[in-house]
Structures are given as structure tokens and as C-alpha cells.
N, CA, C and O atoms as a Tinker XYZ file with bonds, in Angstrom:
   416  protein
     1  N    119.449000   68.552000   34.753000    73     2
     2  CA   119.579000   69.039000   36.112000    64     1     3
     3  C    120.357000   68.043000   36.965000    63     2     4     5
     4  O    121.244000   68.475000   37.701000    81     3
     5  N    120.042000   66.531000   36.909000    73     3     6
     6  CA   120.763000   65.544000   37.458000    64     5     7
     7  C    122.116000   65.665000   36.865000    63     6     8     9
     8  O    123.027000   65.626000   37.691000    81     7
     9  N    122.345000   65.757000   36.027000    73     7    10
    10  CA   123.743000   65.734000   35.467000    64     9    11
    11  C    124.634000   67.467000   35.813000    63    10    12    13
    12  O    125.793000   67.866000   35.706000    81    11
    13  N    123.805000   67.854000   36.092000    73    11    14
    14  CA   124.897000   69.411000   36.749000    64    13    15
    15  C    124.907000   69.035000   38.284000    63    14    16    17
    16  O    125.818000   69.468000   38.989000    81    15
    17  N    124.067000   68.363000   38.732000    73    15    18
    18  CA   124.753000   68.462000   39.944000    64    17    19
    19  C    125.460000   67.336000   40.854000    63    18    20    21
    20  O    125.671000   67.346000   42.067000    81    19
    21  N    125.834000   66.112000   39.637000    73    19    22
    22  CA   126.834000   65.381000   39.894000    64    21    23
    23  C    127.761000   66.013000   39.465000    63    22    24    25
    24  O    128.702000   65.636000   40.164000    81    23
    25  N    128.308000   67.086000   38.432000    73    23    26
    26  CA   129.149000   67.667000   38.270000    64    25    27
    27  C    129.395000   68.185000   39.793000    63    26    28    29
    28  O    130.023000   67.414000   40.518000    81    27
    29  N    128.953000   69.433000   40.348000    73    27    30
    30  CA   128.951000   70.076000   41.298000    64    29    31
    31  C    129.002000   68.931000   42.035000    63    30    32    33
    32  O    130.201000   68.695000   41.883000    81    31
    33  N    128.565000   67.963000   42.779000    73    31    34
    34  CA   128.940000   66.809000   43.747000    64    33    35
    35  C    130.747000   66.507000   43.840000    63    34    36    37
    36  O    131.652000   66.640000   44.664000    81    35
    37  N    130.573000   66.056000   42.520000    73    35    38
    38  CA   132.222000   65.939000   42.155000    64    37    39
    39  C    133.319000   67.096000   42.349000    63    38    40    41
    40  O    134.334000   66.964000   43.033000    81    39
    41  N    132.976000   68.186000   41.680000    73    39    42
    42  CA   133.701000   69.313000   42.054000    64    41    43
    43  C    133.756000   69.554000   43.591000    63    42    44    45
    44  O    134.918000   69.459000   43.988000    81    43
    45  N    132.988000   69.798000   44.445000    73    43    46
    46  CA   132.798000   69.684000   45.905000    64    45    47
    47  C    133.757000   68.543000   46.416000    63    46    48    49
    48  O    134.300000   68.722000   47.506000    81    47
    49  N    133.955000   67.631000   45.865000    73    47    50
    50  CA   134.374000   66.667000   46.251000    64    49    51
    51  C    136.068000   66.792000   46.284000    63    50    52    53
    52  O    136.712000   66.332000   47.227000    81    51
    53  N    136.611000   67.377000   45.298000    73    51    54
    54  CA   137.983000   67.906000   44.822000    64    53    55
    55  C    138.395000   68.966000   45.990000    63    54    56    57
    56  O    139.433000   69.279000   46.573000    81    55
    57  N    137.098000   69.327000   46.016000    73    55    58
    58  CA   137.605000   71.375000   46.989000    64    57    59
    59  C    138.584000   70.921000   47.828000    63    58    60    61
    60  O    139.720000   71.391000   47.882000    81    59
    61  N    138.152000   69.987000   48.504000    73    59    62
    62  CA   139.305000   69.648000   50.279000    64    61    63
    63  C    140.616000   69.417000   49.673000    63    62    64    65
    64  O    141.580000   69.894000   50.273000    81    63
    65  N    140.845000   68.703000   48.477000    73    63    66
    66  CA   142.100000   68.406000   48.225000    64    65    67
    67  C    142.767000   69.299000   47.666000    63    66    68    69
    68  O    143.989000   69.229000   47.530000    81    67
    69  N    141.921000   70.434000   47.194000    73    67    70
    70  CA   142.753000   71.454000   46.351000    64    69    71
    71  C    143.335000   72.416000   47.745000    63    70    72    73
    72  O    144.388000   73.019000   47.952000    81    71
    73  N    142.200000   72.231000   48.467000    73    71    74
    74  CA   142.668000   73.239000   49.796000    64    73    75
    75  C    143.393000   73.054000   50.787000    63    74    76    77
    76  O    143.443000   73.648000   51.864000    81    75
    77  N    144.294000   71.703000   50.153000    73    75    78
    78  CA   145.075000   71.245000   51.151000    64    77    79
    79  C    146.647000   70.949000   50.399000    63    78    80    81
    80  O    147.662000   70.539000   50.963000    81    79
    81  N    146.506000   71.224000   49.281000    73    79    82
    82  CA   147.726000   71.597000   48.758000    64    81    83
    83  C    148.722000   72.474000   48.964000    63    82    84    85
    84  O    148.436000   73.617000   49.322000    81    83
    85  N    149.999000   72.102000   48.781000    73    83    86
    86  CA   151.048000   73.087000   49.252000    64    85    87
    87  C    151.318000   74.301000   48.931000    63    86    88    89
    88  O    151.964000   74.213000   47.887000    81    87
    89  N    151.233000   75.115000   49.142000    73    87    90
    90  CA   151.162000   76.317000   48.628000    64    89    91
    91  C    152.329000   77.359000   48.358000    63    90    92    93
    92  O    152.353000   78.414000   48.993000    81    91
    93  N    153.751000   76.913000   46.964000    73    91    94
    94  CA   154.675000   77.502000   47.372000    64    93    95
    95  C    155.235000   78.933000   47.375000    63    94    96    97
    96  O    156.385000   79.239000   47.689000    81    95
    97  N    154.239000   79.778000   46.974000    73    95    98
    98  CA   153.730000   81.346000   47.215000    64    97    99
    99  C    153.660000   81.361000   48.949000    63    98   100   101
   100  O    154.369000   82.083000   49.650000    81    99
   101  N    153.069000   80.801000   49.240000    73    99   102
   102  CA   152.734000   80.835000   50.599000    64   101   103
   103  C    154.340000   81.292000   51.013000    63   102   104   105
   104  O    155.018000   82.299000   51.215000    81   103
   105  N    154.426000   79.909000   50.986000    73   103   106
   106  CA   155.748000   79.470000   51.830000    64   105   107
   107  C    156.988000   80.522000   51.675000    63   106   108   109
   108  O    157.544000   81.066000   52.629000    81   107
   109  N    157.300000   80.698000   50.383000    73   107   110
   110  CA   157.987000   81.777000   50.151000    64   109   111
   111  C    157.898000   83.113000   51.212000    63   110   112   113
   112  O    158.862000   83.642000   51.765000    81   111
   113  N    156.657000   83.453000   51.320000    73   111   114
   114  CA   156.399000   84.693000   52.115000    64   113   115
   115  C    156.501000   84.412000   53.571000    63   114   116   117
   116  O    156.693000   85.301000   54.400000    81   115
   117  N    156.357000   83.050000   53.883000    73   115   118
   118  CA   156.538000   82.699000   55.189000    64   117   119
   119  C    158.361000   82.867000   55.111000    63   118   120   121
   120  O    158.945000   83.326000   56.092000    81   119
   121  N    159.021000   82.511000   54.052000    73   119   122
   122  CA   160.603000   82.052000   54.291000    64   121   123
   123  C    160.935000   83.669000   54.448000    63   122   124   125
   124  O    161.529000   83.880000   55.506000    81   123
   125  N    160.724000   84.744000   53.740000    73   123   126
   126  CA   160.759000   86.432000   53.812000    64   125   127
   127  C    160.699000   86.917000   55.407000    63   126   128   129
   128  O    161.477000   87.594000   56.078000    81   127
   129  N    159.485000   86.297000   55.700000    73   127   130
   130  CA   159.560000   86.561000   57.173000    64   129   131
   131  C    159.715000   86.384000   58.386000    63   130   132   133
   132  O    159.795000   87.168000   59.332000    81   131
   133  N    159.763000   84.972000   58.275000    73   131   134
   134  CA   160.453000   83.934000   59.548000    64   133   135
   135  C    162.094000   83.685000   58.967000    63   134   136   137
   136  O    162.938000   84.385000   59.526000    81   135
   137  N    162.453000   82.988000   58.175000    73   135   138
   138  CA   164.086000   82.646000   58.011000    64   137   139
   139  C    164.848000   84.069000   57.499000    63   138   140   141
   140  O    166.033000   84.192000   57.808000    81   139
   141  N    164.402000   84.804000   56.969000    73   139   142
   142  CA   165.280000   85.993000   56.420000    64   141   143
   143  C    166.236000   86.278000   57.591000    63   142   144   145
   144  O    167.439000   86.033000   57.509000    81   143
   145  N    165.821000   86.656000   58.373000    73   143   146
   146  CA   166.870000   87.276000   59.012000    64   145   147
   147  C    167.929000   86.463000   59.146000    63   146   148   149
   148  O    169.053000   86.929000   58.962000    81   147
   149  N    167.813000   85.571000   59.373000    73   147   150
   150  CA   169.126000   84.247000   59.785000    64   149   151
   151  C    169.964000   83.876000   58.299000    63   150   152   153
   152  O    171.156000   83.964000   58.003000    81   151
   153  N    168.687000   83.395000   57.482000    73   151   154
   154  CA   169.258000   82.681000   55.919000    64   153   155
   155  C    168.997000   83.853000   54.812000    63   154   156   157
   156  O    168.244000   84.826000   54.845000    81   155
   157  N    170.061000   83.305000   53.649000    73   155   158
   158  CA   169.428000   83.549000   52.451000    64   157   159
   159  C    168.422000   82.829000   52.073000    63   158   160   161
   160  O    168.547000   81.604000   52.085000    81   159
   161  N    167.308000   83.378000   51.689000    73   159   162
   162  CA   165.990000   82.416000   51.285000    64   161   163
   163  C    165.624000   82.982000   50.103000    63   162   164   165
   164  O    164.522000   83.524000   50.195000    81   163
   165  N    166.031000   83.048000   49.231000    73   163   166
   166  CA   166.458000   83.131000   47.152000    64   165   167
   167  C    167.339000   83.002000   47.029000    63   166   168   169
   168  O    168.293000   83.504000   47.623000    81   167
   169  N    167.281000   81.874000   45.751000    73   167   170
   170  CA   168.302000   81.673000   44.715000    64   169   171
   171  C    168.890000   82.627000   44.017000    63   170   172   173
   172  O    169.987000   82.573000   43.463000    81   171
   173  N    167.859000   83.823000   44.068000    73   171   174
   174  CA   169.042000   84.736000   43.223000    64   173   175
   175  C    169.438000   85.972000   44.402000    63   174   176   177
   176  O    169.593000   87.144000   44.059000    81   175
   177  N    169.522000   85.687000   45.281000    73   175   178
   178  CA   170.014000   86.941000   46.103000    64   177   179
   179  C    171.634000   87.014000   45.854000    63   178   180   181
   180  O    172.469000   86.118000   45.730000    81   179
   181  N    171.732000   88.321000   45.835000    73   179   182
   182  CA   173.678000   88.203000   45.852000    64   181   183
   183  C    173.751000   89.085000   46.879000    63   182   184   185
   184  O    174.774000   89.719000   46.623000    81   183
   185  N    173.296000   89.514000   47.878000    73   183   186
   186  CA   173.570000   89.699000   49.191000    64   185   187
   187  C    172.677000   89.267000   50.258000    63   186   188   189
   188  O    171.713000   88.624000   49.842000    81   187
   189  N    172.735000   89.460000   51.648000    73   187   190
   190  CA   171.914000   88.870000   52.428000    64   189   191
   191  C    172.431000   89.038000   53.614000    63   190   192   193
   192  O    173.380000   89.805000   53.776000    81   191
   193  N    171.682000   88.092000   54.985000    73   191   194
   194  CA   172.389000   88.309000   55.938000    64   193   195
   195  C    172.014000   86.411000   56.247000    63   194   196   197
   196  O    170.933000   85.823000   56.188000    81   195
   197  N    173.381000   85.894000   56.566000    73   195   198
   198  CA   173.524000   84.364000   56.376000    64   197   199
   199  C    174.247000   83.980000   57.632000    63   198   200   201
   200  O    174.120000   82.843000   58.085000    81   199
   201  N    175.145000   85.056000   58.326000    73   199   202
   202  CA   175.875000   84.464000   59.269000    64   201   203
   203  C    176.422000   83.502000   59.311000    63   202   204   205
   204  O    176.376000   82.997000   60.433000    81   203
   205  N    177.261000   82.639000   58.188000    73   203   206
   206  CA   178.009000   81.292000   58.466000    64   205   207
   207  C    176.320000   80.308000   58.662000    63   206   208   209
   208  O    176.336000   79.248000   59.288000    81   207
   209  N    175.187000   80.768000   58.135000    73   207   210
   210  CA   174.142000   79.222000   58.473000    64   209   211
   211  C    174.114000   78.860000   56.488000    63   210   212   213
   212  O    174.811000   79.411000   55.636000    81   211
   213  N    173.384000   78.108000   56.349000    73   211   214
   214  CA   173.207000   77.796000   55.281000    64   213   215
   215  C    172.031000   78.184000   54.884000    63   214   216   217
   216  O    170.953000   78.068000   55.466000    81   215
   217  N    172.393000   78.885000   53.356000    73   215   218
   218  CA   170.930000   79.555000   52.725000    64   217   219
   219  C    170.170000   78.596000   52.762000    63   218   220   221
   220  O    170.455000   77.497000   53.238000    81   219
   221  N    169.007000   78.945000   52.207000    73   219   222
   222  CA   167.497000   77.919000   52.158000    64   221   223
   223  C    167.690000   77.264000   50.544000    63   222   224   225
   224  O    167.275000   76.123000   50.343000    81   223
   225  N    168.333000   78.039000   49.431000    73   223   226
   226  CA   168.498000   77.206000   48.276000    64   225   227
   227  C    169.792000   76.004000   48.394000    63   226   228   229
   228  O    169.933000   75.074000   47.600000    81   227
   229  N    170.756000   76.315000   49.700000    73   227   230
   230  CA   171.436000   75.055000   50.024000    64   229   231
   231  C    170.790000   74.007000   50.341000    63   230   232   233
   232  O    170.553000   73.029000   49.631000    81   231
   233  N    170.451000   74.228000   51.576000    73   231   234
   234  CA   169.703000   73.242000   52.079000    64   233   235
   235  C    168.499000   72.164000   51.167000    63   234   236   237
   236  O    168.117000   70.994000   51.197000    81   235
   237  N    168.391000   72.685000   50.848000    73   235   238
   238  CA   167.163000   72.267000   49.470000    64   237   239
   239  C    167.837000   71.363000   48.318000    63   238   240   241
   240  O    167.414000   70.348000   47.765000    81   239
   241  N    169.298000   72.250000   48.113000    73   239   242
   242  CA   169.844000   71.193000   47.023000    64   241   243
   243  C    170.922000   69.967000   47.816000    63   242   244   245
   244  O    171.736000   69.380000   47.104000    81   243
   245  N    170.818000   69.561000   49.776000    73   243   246
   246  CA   171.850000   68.982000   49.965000    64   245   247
   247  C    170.663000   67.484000   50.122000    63   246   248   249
   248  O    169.531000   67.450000   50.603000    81   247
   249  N    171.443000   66.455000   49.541000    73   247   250
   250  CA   170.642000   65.114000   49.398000    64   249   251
   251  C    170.301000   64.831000   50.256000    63   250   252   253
   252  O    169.492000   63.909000   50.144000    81   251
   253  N    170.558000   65.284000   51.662000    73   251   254
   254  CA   170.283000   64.582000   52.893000    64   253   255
   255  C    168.886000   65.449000   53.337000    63   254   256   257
   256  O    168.671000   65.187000   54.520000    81   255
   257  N    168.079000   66.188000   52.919000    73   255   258
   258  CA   167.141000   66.911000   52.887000    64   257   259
   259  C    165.773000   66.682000   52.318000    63   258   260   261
   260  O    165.517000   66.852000   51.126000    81   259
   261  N    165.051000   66.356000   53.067000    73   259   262
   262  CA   163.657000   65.656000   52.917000    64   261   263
   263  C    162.460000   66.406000   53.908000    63   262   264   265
   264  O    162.655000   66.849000   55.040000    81   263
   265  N    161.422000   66.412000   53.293000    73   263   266
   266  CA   160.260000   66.920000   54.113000    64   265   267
   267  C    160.307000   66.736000   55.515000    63   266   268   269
   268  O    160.241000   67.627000   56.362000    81   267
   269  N    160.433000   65.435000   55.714000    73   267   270
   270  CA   160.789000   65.138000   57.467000    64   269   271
   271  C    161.937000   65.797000   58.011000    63   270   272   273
   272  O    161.856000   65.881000   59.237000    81   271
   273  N    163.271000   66.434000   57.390000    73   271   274
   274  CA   164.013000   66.354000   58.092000    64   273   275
   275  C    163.865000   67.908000   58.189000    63   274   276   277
   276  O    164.365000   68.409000   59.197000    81   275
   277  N    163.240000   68.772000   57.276000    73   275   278
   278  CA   163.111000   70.509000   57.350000    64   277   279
   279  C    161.764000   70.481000   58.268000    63   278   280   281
   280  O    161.448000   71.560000   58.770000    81   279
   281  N    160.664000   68.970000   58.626000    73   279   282
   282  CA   159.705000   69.846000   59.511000    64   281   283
   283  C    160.039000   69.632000   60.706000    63   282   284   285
   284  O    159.481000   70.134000   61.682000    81   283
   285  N    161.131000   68.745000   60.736000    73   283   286
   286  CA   161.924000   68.295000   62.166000    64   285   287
   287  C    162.521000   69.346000   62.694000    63   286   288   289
   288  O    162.421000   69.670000   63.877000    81   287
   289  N    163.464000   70.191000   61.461000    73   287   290
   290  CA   164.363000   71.345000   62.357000    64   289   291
   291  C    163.465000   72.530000   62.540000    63   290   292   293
   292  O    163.809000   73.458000   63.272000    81   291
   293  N    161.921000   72.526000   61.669000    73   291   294
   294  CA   161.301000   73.679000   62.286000    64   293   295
   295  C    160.349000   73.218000   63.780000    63   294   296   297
   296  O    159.494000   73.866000   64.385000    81   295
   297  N    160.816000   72.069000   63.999000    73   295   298
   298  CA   159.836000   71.837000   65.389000    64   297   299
   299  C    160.769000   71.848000   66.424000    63   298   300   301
   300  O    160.287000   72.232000   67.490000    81   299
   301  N    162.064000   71.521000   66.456000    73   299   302
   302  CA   162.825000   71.230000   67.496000    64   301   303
   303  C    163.251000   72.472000   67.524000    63   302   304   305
   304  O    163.335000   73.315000   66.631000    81   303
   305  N    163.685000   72.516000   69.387000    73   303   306
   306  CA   164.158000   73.474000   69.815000    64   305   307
   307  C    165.704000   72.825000   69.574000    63   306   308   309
   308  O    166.080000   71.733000   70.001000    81   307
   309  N    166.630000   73.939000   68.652000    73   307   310
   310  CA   167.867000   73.279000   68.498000    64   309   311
   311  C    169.005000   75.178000   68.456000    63   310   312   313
   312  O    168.534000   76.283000   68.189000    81   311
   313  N    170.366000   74.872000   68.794000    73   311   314
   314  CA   170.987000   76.136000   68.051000    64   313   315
   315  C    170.589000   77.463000   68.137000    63   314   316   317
   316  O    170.008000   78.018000   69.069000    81   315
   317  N    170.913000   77.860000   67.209000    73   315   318
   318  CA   170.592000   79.423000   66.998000    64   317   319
   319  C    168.969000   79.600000   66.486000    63   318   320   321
   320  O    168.433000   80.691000   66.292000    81   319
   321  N    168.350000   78.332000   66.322000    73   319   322
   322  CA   167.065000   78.071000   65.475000    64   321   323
   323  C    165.907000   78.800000   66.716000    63   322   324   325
   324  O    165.768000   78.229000   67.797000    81   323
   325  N    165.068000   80.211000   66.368000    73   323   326
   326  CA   164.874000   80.420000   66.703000    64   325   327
   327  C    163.288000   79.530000   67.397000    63   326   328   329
   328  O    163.073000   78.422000   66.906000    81   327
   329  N    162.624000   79.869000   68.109000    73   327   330
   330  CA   161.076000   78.555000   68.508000    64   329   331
   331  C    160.061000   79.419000   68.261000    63   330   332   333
   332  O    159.463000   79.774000   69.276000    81   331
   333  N    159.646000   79.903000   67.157000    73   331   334
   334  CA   159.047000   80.137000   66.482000    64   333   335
   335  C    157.979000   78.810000   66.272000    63   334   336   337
   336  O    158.202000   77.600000   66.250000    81   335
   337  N    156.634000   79.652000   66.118000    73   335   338
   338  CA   155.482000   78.426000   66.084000    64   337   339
   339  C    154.678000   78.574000   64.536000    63   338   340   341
   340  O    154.115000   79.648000   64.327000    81   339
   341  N    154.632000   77.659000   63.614000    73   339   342
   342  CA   153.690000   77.433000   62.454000    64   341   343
   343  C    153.036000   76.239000   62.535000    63   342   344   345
   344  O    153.564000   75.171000   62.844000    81   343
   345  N    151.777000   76.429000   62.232000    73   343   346
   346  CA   150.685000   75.691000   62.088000    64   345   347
   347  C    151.609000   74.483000   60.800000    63   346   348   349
   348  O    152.678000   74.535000   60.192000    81   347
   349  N    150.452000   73.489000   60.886000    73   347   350
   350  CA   151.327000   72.286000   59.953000    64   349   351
   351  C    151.147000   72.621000   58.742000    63   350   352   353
   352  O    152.156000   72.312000   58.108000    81   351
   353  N    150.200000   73.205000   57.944000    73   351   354
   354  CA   149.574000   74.001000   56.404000    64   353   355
   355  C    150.626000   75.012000   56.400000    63   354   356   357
   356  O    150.886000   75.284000   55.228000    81   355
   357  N    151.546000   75.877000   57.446000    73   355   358
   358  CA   152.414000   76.473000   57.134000    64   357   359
   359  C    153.590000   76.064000   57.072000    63   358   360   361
   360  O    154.441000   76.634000   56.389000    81   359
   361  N    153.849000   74.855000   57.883000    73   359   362
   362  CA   155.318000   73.976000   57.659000    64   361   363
   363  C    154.786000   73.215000   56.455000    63   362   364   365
   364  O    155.709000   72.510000   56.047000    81   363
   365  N    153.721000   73.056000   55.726000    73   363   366
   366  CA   153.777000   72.331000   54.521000    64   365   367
   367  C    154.252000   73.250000   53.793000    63   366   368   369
   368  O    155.443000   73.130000   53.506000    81   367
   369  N    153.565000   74.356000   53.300000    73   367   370
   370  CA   153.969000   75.539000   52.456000    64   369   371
   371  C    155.179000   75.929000   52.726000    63   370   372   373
   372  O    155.820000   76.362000   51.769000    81   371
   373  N    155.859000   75.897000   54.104000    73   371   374
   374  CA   157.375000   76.449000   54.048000    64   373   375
   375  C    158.270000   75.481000   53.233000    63   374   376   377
   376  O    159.157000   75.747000   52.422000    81   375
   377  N    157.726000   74.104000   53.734000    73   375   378
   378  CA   158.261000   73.154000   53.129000    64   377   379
   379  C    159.149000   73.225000   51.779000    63   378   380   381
   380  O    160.306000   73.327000   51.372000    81   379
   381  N    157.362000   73.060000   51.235000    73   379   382
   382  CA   157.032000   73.221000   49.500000    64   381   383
   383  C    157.957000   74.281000   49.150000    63   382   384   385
   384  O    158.574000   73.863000   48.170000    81   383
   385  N    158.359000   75.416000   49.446000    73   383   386
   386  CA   158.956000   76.395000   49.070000    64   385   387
   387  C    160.213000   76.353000   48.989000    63   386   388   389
   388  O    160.714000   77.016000   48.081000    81   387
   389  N    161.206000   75.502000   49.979000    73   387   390
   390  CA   162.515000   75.128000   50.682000    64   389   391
   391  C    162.595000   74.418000   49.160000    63   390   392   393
   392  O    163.139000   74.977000   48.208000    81   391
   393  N    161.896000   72.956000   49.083000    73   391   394
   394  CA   161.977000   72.282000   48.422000    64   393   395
   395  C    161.641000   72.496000   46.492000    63   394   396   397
   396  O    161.779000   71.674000   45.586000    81   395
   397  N    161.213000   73.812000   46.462000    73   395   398
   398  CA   160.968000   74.118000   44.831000    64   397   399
   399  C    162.814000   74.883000   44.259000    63   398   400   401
   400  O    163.458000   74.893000   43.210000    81   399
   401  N    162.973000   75.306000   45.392000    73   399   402
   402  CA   164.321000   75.886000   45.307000    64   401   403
   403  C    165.582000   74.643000   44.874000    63   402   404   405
   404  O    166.676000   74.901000   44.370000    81   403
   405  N    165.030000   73.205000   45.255000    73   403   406
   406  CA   166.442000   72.548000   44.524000    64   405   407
   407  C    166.432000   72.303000   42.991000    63   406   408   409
   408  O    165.459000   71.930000   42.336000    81   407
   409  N    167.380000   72.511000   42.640000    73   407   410
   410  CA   167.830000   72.212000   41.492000    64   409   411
   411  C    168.083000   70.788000   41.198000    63   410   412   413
   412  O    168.619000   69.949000   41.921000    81   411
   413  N    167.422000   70.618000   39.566000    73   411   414
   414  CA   167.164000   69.480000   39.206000    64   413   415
   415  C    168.212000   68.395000   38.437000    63   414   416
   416  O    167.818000   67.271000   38.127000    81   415
């Protein structure tokens, strides 16, 4: 009995970190419905609506592109960038998603 519920202690103990992981399903569905209209947001789209901005699998593969600098342009009011508001678990997951798209 002592030994199942240091298991369960331990497992409990994991939950917060699992529930705070990036989620790039998430994010994806966030990129469908916040960036679509502006970007391509898939690698395999062969049409879209992009307007001269840069898709989301660009951005992802240009070196100068880092977690700080995609949660920077989703916080600043900048451009054509619309001010749109996500919680920080959703700029992580948008993140995560931007960032599964570069190529290795």
C-alpha cells in the first residue's frame, strides 16, 4: 500500500509538468485560425492567401527566428499584424507549432 502510493505521489508530481507542455496540435489549430488569413500556415499548402507576408513554414526555417522573437511579434502592436490577444500556454503552443515546421 506504501509503495502504490509513492508511485501515485510521484506521478502527481509529473502532472504539472506534463500540463505545461507545448502543445503542437494546439498551436496548429490556433495558426488555422488566428494567422490563416494573413499567412500560409502548412508546409504542404500549394495555395493560400499570403499577401507578399511570409508563410509560417518560412519564418520557422529563417535562422534569425527564436521563441523570443515569434512571442515578441505576437505581443507587439506592429504592421499589418493584427492585436489579437493569446494567453501565454497559447503563444507557447503557437510557438511550438511555428517552430515544428522548420526543417532540419
Amino acid at each position: 500500500m506504501a509503495r502504490m502510493l509513492r508511485r501515485l505521489a510521484f506521478v502527481a508530481a509529473l502532472m504539472p509538468g506534463v500540463a505545461l507542455a507545448q502543445d503542437v496540435d494546439h498551436g496548429k489549430l490556433l495558426a488555422a485560425r488566428w494567422c490563416a488569413n494573413c499567412h500560409i500556415v502548412t508546409r504542404g499548402a500549394t495555395t493560400g492567401r499570403a499577401d507578399g507576408l511570409p508563410t509560417l513554414p518560412a519564418i520557422a526555417d529563417d535562422p534569425a527566428t527564436t521563441k523570443a522573437s515569434l512571442r515578441r511579434a505576437m505581443t507587439a502592436s506592429h504592421g499589418r499584424m493584427p492585436n489579437f490577444s493569446l494567453t501565454t500556454r497559447e503563444q507557447d503552443d503557437l510557438i511550438a507549432y511555428i517552430l515544428s515546421l522548420r526543417r532540419t
